[in-house]
ZADO-1210 file (C-alpha; in nm, 4 decimals, padded with zeros to 6 digits):
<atoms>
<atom x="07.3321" y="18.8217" z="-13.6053" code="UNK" pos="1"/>
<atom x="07.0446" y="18.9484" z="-13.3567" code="UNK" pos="2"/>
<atom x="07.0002" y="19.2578" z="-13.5179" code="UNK" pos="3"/>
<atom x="06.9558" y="19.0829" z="-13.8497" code="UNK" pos="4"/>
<atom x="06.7197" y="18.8107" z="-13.7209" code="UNK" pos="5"/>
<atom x="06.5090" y="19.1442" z="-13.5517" code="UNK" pos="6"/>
<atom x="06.5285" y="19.2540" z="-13.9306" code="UNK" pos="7"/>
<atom x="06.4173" y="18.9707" z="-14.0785" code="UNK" pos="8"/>
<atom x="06.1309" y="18.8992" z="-13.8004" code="UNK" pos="9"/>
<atom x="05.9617" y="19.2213" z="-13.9573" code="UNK" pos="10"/>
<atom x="05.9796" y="19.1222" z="-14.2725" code="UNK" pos="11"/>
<atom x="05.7947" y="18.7564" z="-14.1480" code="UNK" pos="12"/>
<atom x="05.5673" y="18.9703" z="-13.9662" code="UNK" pos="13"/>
<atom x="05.4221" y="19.2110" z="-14.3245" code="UNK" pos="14"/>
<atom x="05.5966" y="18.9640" z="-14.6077" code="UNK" pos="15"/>
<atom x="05.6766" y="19.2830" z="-14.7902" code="UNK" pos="16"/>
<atom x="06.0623" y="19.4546" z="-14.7738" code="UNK" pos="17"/>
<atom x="05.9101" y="19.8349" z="-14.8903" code="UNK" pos="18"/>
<atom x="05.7336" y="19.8099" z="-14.5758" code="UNK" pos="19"/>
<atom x="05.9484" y="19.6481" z="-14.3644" code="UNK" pos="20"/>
<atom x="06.2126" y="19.8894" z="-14.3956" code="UNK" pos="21"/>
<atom x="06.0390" y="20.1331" z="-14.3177" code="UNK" pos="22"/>
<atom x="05.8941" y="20.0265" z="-13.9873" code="UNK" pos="23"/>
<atom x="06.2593" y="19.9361" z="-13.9329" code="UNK" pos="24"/>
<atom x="06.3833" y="20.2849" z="-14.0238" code="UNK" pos="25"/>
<atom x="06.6492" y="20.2218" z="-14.2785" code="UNK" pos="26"/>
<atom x="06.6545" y="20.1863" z="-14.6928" code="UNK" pos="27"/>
<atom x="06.4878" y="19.9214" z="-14.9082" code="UNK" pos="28"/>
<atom x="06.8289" y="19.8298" z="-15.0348" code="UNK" pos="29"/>
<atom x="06.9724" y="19.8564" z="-14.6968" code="UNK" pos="30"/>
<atom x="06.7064" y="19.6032" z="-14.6055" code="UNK" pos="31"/>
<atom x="06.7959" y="19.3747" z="-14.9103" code="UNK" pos="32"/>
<atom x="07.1378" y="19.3491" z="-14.8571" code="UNK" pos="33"/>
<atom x="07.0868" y="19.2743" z="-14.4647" code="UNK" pos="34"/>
<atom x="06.8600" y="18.9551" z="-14.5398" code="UNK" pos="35"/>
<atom x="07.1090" y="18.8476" z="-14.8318" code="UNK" pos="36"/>
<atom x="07.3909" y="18.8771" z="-14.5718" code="UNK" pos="37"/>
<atom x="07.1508" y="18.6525" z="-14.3432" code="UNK" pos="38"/>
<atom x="07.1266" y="18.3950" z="-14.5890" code="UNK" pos="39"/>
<atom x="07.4581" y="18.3453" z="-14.6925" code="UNK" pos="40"/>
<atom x="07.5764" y="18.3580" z="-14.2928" code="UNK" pos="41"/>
<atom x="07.3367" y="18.0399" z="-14.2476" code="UNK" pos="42"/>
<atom x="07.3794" y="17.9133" z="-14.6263" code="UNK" pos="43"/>
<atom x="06.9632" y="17.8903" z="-14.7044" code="UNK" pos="44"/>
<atom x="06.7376" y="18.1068" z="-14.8908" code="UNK" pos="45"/>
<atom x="06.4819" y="18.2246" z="-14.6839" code="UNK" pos="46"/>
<atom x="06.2530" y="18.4028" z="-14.9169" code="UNK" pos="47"/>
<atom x="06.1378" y="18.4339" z="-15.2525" code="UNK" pos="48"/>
<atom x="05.9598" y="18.7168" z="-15.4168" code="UNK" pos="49"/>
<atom x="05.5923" y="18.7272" z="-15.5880" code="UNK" pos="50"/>
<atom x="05.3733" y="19.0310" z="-15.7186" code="UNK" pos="51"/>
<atom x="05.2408" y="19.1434" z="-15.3819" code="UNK" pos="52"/>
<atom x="05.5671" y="19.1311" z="-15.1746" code="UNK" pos="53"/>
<atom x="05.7310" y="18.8293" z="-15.0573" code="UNK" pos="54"/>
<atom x="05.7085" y="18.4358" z="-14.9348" code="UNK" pos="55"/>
<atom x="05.8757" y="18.2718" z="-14.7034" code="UNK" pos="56"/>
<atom x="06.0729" y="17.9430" z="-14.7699" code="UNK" pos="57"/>
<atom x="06.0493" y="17.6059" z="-14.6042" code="UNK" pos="58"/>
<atom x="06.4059" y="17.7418" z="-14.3927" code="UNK" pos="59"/>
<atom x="06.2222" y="18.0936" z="-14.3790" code="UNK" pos="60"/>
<atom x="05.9477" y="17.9885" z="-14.1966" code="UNK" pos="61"/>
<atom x="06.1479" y="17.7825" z="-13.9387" code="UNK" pos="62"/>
<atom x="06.3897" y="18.0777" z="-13.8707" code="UNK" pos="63"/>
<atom x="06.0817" y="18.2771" z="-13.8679" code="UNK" pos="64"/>
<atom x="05.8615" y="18.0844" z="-13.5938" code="UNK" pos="65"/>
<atom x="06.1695" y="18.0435" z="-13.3699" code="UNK" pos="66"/>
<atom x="06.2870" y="18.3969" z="-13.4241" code="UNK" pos="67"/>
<atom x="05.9959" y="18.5129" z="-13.1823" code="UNK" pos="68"/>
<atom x="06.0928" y="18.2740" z="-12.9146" code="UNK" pos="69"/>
<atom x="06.4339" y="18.3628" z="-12.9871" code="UNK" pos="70"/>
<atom x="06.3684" y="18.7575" z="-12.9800" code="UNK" pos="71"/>
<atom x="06.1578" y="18.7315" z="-12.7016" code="UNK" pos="72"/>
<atom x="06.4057" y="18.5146" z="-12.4829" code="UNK" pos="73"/>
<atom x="06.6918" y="18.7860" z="-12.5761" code="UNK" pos="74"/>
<atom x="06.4892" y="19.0572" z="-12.4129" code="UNK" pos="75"/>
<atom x="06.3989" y="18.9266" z="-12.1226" code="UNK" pos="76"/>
<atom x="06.7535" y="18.7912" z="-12.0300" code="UNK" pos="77"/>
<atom x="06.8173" y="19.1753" z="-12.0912" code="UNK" pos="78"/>
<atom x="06.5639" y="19.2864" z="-11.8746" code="UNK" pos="79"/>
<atom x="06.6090" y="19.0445" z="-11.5879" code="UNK" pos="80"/>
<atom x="06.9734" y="19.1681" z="-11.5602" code="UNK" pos="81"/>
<atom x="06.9252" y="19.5215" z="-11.6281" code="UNK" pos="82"/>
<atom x="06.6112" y="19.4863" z="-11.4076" code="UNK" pos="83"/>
<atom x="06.8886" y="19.3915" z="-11.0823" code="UNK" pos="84"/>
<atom x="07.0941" y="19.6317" z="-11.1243" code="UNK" pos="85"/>
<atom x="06.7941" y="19.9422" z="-11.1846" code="UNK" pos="86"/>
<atom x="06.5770" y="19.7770" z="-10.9172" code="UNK" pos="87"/>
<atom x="06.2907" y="19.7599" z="-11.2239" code="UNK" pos="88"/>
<atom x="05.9658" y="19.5837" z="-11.2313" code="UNK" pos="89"/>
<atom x="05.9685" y="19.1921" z="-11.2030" code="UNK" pos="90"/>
<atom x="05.8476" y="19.0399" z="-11.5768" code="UNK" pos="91"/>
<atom x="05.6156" y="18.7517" z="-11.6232" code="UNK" pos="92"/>
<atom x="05.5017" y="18.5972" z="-11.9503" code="UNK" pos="93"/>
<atom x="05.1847" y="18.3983" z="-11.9687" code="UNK" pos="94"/>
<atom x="05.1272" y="18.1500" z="-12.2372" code="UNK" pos="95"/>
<atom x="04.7969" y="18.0144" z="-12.3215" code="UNK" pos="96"/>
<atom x="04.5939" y="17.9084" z="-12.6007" code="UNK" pos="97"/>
<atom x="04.5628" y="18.1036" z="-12.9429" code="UNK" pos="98"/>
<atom x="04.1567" y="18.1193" z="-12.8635" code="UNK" pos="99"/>
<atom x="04.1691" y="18.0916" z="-12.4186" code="UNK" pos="100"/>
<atom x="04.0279" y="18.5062" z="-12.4385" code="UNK" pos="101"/>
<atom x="03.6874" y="18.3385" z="-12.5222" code="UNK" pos="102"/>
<atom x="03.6173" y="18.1444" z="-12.2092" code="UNK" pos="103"/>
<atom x="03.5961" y="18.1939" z="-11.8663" code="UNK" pos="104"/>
<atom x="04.0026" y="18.0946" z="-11.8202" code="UNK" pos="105"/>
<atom x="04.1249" y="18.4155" z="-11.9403" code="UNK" pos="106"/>
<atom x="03.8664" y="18.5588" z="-11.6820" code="UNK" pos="107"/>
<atom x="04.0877" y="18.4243" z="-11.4179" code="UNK" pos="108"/>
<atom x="04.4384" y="18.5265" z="-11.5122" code="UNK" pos="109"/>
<atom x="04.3365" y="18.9104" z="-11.5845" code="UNK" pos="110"/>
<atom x="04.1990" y="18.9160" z="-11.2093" code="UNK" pos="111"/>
<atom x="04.4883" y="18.7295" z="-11.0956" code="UNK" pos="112"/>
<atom x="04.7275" y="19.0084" z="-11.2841" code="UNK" pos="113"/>
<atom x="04.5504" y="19.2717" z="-11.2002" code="UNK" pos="114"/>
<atom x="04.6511" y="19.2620" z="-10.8611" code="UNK" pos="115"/>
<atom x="05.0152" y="19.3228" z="-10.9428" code="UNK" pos="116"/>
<atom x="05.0667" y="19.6249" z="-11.0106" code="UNK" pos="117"/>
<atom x="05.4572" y="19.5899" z="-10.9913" code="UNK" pos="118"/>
<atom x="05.4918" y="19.3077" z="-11.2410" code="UNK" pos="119"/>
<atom x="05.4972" y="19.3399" z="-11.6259" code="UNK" pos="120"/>
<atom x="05.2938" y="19.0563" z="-11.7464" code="UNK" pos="121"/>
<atom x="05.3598" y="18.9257" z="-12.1325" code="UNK" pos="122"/>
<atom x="05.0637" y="18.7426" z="-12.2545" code="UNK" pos="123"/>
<atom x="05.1408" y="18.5470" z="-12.5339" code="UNK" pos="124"/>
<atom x="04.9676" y="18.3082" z="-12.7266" code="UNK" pos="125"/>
<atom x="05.0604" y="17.9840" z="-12.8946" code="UNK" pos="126"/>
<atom x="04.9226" y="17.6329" z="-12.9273" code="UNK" pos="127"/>
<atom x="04.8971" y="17.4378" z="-12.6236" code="UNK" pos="128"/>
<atom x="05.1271" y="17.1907" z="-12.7291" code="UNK" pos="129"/>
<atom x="05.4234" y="17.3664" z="-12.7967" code="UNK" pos="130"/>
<atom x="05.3696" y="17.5751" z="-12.4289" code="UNK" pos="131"/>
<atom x="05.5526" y="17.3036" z="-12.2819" code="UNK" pos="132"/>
<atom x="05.8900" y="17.3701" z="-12.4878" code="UNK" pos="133"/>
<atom x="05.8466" y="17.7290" z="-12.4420" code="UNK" pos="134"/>
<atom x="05.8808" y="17.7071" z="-12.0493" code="UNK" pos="135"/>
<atom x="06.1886" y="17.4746" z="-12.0902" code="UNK" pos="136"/>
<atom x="06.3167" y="17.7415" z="-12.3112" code="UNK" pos="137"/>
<atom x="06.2399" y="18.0057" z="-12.0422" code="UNK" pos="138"/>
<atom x="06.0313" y="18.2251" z="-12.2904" code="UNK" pos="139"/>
<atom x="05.7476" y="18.1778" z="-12.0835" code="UNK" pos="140"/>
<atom x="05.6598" y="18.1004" z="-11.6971" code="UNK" pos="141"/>
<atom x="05.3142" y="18.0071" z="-11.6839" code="UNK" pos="142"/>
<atom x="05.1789" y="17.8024" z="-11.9652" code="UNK" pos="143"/>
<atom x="04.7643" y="17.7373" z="-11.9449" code="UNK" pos="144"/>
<atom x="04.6757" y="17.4481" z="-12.1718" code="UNK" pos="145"/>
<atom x="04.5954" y="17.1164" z="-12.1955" code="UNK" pos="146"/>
<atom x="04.7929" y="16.8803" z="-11.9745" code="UNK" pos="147"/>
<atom x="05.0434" y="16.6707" z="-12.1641" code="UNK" pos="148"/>
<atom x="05.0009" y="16.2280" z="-12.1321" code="UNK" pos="149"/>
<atom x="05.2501" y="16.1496" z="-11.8369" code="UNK" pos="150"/>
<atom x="05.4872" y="15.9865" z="-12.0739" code="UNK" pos="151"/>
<atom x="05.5802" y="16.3108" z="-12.2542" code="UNK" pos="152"/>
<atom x="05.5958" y="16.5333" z="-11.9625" code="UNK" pos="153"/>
<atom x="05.9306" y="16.7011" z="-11.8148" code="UNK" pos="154"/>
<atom x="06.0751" y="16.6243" z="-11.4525" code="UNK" pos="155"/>
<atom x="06.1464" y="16.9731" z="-11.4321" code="UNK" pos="156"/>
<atom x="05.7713" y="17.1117" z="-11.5112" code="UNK" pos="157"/>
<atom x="05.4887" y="17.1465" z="-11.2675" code="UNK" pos="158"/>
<atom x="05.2002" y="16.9897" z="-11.4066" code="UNK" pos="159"/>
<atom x="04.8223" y="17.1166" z="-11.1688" code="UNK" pos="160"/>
<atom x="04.5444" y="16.9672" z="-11.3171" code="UNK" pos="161"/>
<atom x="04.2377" y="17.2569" z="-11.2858" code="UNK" pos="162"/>
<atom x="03.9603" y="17.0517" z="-11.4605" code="UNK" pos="163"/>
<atom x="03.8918" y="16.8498" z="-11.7088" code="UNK" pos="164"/>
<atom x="03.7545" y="16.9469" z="-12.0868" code="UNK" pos="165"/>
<atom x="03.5574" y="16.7264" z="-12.3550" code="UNK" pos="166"/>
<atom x="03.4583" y="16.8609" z="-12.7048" code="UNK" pos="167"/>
<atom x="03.1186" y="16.8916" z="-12.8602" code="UNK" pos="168"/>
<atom x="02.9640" y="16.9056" z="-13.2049" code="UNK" pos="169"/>
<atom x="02.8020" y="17.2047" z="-13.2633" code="UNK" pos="170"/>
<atom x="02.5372" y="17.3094" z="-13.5022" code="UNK" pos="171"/>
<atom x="02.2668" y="17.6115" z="-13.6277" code="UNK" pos="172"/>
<atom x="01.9834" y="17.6194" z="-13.4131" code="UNK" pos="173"/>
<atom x="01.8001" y="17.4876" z="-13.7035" code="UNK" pos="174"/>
<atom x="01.9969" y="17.2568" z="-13.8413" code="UNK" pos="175"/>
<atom x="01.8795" y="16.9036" z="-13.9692" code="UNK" pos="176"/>
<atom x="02.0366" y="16.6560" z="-13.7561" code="UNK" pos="177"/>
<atom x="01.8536" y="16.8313" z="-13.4698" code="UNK" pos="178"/>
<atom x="01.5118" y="16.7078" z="-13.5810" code="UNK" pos="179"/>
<atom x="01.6909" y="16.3160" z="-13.4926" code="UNK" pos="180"/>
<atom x="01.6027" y="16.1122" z="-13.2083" code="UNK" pos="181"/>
<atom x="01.9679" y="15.9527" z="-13.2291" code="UNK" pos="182"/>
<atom x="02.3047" y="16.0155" z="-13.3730" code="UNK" pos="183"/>
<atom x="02.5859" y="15.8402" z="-13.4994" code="UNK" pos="184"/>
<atom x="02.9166" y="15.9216" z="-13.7156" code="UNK" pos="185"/>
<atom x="02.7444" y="15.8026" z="-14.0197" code="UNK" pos="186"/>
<atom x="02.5155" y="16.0617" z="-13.9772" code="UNK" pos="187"/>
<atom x="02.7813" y="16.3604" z="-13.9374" code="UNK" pos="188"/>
<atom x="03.0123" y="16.2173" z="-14.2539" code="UNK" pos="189"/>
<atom x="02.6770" y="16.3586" z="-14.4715" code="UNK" pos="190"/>
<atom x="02.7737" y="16.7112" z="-14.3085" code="UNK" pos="191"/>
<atom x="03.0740" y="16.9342" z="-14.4579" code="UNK" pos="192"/>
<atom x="03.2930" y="16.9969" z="-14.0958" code="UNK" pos="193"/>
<atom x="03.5034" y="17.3476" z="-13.9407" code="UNK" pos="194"/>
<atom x="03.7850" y="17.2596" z="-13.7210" code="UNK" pos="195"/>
<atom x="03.9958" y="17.4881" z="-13.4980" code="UNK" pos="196"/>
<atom x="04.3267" y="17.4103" z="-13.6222" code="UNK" pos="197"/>
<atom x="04.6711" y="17.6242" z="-13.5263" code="UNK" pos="198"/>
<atom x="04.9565" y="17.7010" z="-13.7733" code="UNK" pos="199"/>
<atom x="05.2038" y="17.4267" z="-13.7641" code="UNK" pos="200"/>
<atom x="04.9550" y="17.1483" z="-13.6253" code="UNK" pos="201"/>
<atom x="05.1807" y="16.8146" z="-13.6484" code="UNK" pos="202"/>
<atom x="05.0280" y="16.6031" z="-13.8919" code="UNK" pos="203"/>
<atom x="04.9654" y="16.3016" z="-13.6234" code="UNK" pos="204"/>
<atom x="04.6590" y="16.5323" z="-13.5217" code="UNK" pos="205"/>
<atom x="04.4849" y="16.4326" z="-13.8116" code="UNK" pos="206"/>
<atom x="04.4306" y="16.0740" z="-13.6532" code="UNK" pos="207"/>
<atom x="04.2257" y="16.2434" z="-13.3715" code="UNK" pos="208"/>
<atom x="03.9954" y="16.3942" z="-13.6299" code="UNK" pos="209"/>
<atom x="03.9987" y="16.0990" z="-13.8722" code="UNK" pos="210"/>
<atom x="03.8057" y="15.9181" z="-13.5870" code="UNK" pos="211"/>
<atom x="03.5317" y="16.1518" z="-13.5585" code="UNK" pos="212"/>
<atom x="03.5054" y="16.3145" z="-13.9553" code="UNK" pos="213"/>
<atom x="03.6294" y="16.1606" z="-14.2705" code="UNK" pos="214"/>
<atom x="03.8996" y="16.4434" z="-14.3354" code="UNK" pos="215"/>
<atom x="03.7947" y="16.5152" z="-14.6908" code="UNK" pos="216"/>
<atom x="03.4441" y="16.6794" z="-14.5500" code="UNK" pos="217"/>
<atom x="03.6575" y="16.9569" z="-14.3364" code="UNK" pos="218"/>
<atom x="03.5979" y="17.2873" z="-14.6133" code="UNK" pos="219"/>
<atom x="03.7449" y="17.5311" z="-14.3469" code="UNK" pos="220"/>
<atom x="04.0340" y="17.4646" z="-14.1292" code="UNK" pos="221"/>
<atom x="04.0530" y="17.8183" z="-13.8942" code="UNK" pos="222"/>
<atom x="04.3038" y="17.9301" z="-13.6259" code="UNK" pos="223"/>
<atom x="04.0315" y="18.1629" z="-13.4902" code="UNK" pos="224"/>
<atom x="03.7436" y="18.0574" z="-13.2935" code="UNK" pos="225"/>
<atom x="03.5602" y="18.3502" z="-13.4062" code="UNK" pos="226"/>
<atom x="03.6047" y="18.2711" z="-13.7932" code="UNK" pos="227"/>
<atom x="03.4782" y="17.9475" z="-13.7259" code="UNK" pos="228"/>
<atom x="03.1615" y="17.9986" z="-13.5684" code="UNK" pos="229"/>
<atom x="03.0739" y="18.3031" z="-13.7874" code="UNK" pos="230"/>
<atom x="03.1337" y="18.0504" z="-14.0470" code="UNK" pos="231"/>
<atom x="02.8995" y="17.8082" z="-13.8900" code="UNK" pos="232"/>
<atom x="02.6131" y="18.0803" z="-13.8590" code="UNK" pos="233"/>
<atom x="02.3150" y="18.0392" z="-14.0416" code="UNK" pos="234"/>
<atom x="02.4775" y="17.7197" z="-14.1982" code="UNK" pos="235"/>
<atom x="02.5059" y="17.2914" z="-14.2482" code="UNK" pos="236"/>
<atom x="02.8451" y="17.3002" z="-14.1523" code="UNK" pos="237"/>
<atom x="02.9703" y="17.0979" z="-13.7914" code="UNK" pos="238"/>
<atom x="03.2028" y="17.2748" z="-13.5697" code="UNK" pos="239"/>
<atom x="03.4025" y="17.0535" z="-13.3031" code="UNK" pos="240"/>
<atom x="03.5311" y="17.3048" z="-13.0452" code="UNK" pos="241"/>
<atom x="03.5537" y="17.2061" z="-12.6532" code="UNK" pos="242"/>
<atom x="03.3188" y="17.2493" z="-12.4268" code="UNK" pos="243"/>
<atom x="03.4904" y="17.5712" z="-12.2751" code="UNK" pos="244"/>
<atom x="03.3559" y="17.7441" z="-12.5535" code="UNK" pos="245"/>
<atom x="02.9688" y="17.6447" z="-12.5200" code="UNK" pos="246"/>
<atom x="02.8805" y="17.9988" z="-12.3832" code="UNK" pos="247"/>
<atom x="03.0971" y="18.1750" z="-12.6761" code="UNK" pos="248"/>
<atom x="02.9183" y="17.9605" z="-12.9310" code="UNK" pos="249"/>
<atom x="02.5432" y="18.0367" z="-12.7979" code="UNK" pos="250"/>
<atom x="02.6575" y="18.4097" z="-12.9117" code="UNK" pos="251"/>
<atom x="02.6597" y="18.2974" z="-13.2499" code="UNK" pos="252"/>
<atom x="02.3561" y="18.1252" z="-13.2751" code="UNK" pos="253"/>
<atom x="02.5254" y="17.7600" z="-13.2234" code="UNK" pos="254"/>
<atom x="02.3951" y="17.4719" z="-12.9897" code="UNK" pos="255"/>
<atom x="02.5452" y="17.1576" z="-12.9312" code="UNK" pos="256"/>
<atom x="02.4295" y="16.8229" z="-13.1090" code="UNK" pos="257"/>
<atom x="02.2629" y="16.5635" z="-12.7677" code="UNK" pos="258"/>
<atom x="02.5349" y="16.4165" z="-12.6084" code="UNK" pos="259"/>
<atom x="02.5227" y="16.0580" z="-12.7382" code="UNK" pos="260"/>
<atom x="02.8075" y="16.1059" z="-12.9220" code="UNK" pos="261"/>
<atom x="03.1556" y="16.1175" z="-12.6799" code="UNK" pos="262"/>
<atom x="03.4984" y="16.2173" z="-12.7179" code="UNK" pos="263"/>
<atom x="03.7653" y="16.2503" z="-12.5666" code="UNK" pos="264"/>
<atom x="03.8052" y="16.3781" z="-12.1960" code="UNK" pos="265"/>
<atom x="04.1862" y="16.5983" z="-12.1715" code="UNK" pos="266"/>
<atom x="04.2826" y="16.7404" z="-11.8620" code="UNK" pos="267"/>
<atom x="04.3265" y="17.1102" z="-11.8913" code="UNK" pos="268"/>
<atom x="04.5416" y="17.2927" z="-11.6663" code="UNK" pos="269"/>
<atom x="04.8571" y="17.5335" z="-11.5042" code="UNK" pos="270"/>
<atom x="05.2163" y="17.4426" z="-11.6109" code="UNK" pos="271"/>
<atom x="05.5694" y="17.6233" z="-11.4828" code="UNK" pos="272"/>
<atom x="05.9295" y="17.5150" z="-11.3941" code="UNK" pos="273"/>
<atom x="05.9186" y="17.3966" z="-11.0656" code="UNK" pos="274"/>
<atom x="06.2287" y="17.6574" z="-10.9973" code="UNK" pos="275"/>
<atom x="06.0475" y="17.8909" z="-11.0998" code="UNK" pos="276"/>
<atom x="05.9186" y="18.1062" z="-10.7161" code="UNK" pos="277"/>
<atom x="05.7623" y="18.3615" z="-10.8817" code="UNK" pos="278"/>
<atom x="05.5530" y="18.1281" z="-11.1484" code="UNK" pos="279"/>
<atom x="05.4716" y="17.8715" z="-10.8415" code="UNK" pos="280"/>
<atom x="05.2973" y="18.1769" z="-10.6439" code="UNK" pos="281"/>
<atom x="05.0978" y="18.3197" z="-10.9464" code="UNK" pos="282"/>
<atom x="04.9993" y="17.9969" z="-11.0701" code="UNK" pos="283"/>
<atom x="04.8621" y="17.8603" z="-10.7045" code="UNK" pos="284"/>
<atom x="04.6786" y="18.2039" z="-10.6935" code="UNK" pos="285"/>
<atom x="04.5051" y="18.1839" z="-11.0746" code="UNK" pos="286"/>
<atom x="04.4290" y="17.8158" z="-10.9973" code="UNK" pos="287"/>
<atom x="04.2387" y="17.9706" z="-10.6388" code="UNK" pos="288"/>
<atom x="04.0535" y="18.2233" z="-10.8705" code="UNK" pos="289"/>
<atom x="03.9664" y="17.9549" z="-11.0952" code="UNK" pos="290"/>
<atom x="03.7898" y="17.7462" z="-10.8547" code="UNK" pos="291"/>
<atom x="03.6509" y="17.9811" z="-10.6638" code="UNK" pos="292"/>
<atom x="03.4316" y="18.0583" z="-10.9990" code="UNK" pos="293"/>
<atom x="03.2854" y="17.6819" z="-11.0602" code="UNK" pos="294"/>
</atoms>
């Protein structure tokens, strides 16, 4: 069942079977008949063909999404064990935030892992809400992300608060609304919005931006931070991004709208299972680096 999941995984990753199969190593038809197998075994259909290659299905994109986790898990069980009994390096997988590279965060855990020279570190991305499930799932150790409310948090996480976050409104450096004494929402509805939005983002998130932008004014929703403010170059358009990403933004041209307009404060820091020795001691040492940069 792995080995067809691993199939399958490829074919998520380039939505075409030609190509997958070949990156594989084995036939088109070999390829076909490995996928059908996997969809009778689990009794869905998880893809449907088009003109340029192939979509995934509602049950296709679920077993998709979790076959990474699952994939990833699989390996590192292997290499853990294989690891005791060849005295190999120690592994470590870091999860942060699909856009963290762009601020001064990411500065912290590449000096931090640096250091180690005997430990294989796995960076992975993913949205900061789902880090939490993928340290109970023990396909990551260190998640770096925004602190979860107290009333969805896990007994068996560590939860360090670093510092706290709040987003901004950013704009062109020559954009209208900077020419105005004082702001109000009214005043952003006239403006067409970009939000940074990840794959997946559970609906209730819309509330949050509801209360700042009347949704039908967002014309690009981007998973990159970089699409987004190259969008918002030279443009109307309002970008909300946190304040982590002032710095990155100023690249681009962008400058934030006068603070009279506030939003919410989150906490932002280091999660890991408290059993977890190896996480506790990297984590206490990125959270050192971290403040020894304010």
């Amino acid at each position: 069942m792995l080995k067809l999941i691993r199939q399958f995984k490829v074919v998520g990753d380039i939505r075409n079977i030609t190509k997958a199969s070949e990156i594989i190593g084995i036939s088109q038809p070999t390829l076909t008949q490995n996928i059908a197998r996997l969809e009778k075994t689990l009794g869905v259909t998880l893809l449907t063909r088009n003109k340029n290659g192939i979509d995934l299905t509602e049950a296709g994109m679920t077993l998709y999404i979790n076959s990474v986790d699952t994939i990833n898990s699989y390996e590192k069980l292997i290499s853990s064990v294989t690891g005791l009994a060849e005295n190999k390096r120690q592994i470590c997988t870091i999860g942060c935030g699909f856009n963290w590279t762009h601020t001064h965060i990411f500065n912290s855990i590449k000096a931090v892992t640096t250091q180690h020279s005997e430990i294989t570190f796995n960076i992975k991305n993913d949205d900061t809400v789902k880090l939490q499930e993928e340290l109970l799932l023990n396909s990551c150790d260190i998640a770096m992300g925004t602190i979860p409310e107290r009333l969805v948090q896990h007994k068996e996480i560590a939860y360090l608060p670093v510092f706290y976050t709040h987003f901004l409104v950013f704009v062109a450096q020559n954009h209208p609304l900077l020419n105005q004494a004082t702001l109000d929402n009214n005043d952003l509805a006239n403006y067409q919005w970009i939000t940074v939005r990840y794959a997946n983002e559970p609906e209730i998130n819309d509330r949050v931006y509801a209360s700042i932008m009347p949704l039908n004014t967002i014309q690009f929703n981007c998973q990159s931070v970089t699409a987004a403010l190259k969008l918002a170059q030279d443009s109307n358009h309002l970008i909300f991004l946190s304040n982590l990403f002032e710095e990155t933004a100023k690249e681009y041209g962008l400058v934030p709208l006068p603070s009279s307009l506030t939003y919410k404060t989150l906490p932002v820091g280091v999660m890991y299972l408290t059993k977890n020795k190896l996480a506790e001691k990297l984590a206490t040492e990125i959270i050192a680096h971290i403040h020894g940069q304010d």
